[in-house]
FINU-56758 format. One line per field, with one value per residue: residue number from 1; x, y, z of N, C-alpha, C in turn. Coordinates in pm, 1 decimal, always signed. Atoms other than C-alpha are relative to their C-alpha. Last residue first. Layout:
<sites>
resi	NUM,... .
n_u	X,... .
n_v	Y,... .
n_w	Z,... .
ca_u	X,... .
ca_v	Y,... .
ca_w	Z,... .
c_u	X,... .
c_v	Y,... .
c_w	Z,... .
</sites>
This chain:
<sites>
resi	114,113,112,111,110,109,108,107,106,105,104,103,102,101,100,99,98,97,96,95,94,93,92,91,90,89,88,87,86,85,84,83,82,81,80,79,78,77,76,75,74,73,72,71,70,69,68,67,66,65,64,63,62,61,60,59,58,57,56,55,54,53,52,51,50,49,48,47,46,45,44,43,42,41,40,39,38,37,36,35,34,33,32,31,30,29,28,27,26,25,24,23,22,21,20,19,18,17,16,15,14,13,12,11,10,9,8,7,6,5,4,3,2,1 .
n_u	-49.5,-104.9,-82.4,-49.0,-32.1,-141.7,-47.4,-92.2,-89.3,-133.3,-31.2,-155.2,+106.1,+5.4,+58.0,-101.4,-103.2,-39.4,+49.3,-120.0,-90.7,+37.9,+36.3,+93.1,+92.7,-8.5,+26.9,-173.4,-62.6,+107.6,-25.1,-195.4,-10.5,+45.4,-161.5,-122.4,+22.3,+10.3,+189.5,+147.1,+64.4,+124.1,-3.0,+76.9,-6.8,-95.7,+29.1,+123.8,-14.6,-66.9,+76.6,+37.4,-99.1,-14.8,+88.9,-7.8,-70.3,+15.3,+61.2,-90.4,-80.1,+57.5,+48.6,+106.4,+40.0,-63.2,-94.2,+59.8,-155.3,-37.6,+31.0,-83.1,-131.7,+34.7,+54.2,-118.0,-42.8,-1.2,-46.3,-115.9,-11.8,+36.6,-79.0,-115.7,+64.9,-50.4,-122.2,-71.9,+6.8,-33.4,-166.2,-97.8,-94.5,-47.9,+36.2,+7.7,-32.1,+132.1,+143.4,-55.4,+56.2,+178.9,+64.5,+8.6,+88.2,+133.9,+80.8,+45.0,+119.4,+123.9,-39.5,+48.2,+145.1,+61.6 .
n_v	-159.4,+31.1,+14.1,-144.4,-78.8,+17.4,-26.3,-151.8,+9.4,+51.8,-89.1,-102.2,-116.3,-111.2,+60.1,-2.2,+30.0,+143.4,+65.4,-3.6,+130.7,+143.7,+31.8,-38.9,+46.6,+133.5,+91.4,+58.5,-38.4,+13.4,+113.4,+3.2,-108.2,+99.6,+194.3,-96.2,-108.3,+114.7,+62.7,-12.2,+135.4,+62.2,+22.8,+20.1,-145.1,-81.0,-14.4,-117.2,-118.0,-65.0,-7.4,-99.7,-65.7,-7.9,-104.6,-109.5,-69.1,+13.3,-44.5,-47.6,-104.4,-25.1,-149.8,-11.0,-14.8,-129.4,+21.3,-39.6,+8.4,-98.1,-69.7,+9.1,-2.1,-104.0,-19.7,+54.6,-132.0,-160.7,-14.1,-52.1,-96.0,-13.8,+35.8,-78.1,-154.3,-17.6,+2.2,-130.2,-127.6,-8.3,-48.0,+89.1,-29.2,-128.1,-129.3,-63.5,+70.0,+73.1,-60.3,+10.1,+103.5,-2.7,-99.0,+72.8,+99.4,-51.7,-19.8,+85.3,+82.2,-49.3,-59.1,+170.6,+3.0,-65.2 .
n_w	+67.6,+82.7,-121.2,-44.0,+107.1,-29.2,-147.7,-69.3,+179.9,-13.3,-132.4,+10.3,+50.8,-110.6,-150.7,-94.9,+77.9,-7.5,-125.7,-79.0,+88.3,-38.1,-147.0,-29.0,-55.3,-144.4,+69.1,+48.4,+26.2,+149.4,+77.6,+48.5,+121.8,+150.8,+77.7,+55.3,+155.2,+139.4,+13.2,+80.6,+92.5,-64.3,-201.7,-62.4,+101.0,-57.4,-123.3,+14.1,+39.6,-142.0,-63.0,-3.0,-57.7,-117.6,-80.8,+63.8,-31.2,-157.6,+22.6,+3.8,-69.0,-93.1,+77.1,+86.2,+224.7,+27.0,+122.5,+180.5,+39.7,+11.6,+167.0,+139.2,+19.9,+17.9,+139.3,+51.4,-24.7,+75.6,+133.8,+41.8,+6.3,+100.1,+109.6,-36.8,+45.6,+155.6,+99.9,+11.1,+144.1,+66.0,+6.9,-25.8,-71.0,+54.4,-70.5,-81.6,-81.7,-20.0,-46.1,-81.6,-64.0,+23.8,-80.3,-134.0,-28.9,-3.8,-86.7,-82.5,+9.8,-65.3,-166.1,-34.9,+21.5,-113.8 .
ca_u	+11256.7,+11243.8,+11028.7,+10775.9,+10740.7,+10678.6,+10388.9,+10300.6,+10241.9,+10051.3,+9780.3,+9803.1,+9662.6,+9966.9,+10044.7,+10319.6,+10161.9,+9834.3,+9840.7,+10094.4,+9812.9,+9555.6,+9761.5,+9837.3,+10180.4,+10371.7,+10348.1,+10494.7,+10161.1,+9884.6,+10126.7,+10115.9,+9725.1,+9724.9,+9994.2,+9717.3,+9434.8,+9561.2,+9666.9,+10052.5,+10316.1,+10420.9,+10782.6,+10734.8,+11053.9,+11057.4,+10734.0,+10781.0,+11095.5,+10977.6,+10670.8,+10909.6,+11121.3,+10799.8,+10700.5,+11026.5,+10958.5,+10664.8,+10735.3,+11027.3,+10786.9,+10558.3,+10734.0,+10922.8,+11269.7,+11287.4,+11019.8,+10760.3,+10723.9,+10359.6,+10228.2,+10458.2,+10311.7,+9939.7,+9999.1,+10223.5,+9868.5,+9680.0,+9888.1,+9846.9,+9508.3,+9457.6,+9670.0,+9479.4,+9138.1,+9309.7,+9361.4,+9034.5,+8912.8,+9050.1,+9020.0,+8656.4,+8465.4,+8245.1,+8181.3,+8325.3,+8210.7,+8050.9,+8324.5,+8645.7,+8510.7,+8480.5,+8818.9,+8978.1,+8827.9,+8987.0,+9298.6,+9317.6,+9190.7,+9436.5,+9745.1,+9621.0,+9634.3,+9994.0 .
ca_v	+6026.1,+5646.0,+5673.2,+5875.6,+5579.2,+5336.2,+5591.2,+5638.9,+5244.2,+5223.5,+5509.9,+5343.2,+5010.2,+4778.5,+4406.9,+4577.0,+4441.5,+4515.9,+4839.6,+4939.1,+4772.8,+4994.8,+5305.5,+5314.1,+5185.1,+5369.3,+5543.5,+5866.5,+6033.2,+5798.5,+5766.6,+6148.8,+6142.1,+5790.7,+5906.6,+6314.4,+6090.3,+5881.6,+6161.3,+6219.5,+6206.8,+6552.5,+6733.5,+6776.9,+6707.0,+6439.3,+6259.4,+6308.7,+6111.5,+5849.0,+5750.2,+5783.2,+5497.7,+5283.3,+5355.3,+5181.2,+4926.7,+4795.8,+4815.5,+4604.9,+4419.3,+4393.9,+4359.3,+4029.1,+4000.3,+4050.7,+3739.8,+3851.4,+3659.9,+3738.5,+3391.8,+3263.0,+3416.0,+3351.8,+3012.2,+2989.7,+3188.6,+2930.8,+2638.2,+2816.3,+2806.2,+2455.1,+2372.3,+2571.6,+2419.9,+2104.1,+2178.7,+2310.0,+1992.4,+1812.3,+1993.6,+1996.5,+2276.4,+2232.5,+1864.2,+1538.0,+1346.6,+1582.0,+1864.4,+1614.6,+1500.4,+1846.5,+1911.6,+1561.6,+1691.4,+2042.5,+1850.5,+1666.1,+1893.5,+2161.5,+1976.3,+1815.5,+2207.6,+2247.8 .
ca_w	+14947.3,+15010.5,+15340.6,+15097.9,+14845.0,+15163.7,+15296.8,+15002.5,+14828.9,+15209.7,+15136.5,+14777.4,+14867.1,+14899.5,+14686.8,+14476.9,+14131.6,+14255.3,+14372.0,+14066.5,+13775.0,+13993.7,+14046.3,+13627.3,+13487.5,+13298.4,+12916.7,+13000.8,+12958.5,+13103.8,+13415.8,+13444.3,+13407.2,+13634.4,+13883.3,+13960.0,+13945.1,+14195.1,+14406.8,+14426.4,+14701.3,+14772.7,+14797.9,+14429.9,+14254.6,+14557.1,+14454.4,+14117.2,+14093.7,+14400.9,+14107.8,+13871.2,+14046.8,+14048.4,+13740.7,+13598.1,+13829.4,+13734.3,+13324.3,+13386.8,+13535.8,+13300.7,+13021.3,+13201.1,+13218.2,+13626.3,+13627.8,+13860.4,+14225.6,+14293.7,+14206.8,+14454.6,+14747.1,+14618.2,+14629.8,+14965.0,+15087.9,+14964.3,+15100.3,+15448.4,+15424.8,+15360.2,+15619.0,+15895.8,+15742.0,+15786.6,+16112.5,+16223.6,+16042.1,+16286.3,+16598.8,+16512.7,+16459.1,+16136.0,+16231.1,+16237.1,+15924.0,+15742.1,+15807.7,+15760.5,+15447.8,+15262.8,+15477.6,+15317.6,+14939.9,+15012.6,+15096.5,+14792.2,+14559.5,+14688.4,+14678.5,+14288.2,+14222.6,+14344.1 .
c_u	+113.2,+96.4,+146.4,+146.7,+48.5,+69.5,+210.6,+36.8,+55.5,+117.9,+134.9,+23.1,+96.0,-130.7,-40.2,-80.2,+83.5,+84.0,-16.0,-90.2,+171.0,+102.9,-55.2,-12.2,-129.4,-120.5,+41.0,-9.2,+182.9,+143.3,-39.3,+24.1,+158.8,+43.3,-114.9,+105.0,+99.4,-20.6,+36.6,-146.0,-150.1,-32.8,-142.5,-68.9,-101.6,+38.3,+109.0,-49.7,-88.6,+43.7,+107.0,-44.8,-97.0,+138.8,+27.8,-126.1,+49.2,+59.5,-42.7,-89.5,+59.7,+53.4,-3.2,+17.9,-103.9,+10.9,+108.8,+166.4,-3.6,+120.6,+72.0,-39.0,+90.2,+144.9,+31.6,-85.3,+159.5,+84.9,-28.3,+31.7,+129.2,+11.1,-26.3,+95.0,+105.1,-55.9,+15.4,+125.5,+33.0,-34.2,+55.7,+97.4,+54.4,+129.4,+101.8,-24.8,-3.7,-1.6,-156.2,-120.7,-16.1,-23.4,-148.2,-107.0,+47.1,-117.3,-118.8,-44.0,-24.7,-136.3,-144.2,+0.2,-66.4,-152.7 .
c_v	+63.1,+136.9,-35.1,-68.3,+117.5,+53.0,-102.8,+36.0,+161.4,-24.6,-83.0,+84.2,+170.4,+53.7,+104.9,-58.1,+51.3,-79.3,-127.4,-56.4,+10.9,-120.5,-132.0,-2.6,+95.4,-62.6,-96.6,-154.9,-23.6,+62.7,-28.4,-156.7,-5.4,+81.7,+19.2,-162.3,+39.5,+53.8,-121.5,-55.0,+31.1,-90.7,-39.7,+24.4,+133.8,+132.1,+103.9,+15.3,+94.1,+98.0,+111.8,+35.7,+115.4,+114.1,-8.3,+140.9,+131.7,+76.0,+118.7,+155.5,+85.9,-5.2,+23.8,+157.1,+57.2,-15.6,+156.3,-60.7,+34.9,+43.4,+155.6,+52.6,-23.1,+72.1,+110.0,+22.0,-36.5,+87.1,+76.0,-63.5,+41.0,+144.2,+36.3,-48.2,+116.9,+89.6,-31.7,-22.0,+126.3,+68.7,-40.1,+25.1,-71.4,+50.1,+102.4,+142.9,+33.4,-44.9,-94.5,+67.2,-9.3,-150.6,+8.4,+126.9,-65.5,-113.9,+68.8,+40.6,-97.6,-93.5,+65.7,+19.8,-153.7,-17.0 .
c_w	+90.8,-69.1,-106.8,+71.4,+105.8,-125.4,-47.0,+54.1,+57.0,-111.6,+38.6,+76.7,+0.0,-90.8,+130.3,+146.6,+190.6,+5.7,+33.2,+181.4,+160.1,+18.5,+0.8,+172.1,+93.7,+13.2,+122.8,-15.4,-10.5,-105.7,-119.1,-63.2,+3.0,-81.9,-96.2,-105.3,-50.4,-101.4,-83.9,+3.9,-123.1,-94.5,-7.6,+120.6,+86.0,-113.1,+92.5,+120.2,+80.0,-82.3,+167.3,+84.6,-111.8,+39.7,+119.4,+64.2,-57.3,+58.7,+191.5,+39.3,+53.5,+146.0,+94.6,-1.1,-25.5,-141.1,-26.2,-49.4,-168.0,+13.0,-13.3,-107.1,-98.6,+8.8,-64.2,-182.2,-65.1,+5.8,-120.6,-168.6,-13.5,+4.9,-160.8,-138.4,-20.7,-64.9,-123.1,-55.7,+30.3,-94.6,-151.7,+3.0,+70.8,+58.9,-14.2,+60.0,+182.7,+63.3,-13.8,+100.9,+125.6,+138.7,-19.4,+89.6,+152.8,+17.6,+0.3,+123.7,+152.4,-18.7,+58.9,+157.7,+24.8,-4.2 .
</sites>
């Protein structure tokens, strides 16, 4: 995938000297080069159901709907980290990243599970 981005990055360096910033072509290989980021970024955040970190993932993730329905209210960040600190989960960051949501949208689809 990284020979994918040389080459078209080097046709889009050529595509902007040549014909200019807003050309049809280089809008399209601007368009191509964006989608093979985003196919990048897509696969990187396919986890391995083996891995630690994962398992790790999910495991806070079904406390996370425990304590939310023990509860009746999604938690602060503060509140997950100090519990997550204590049963040895994952943190708000490591789960904001890991599920791709900030955690106004991590509670909204944690509440629609309660």
């Amino acid at each position: 995938m990284i020979n994918d981005f040389e080459k078209i990055r080097k046709k889009l360096d050529e595509s902007v000297l040549k014909n200019g910033l807003n050309s049809k072509k280089t809008k399209k290989l601007s368009e191509k080069f964006d989608k093979l980021v985003s196919e990048f970024y897509k696969n990187e955040k396919q986890y391995d159901k083996t891995n630690i970190l994962y398992i790790k993932y999910e495991e806070s993730i079904f406390h996370l709907i425990k304590i939310t329905k023990e509860f009746a209210k999604f938690p602060s960040i503060e509140e997950w980290n100090k519990y997550a600190k204590e049963k040895y989960l994952l943190n708000s960051e490591s789960l904001k990243y890991m599920s791709g949501l900030n955690w106004h949208k991590l509670r909204s689809r944690t509440l629609s599970k309660t």
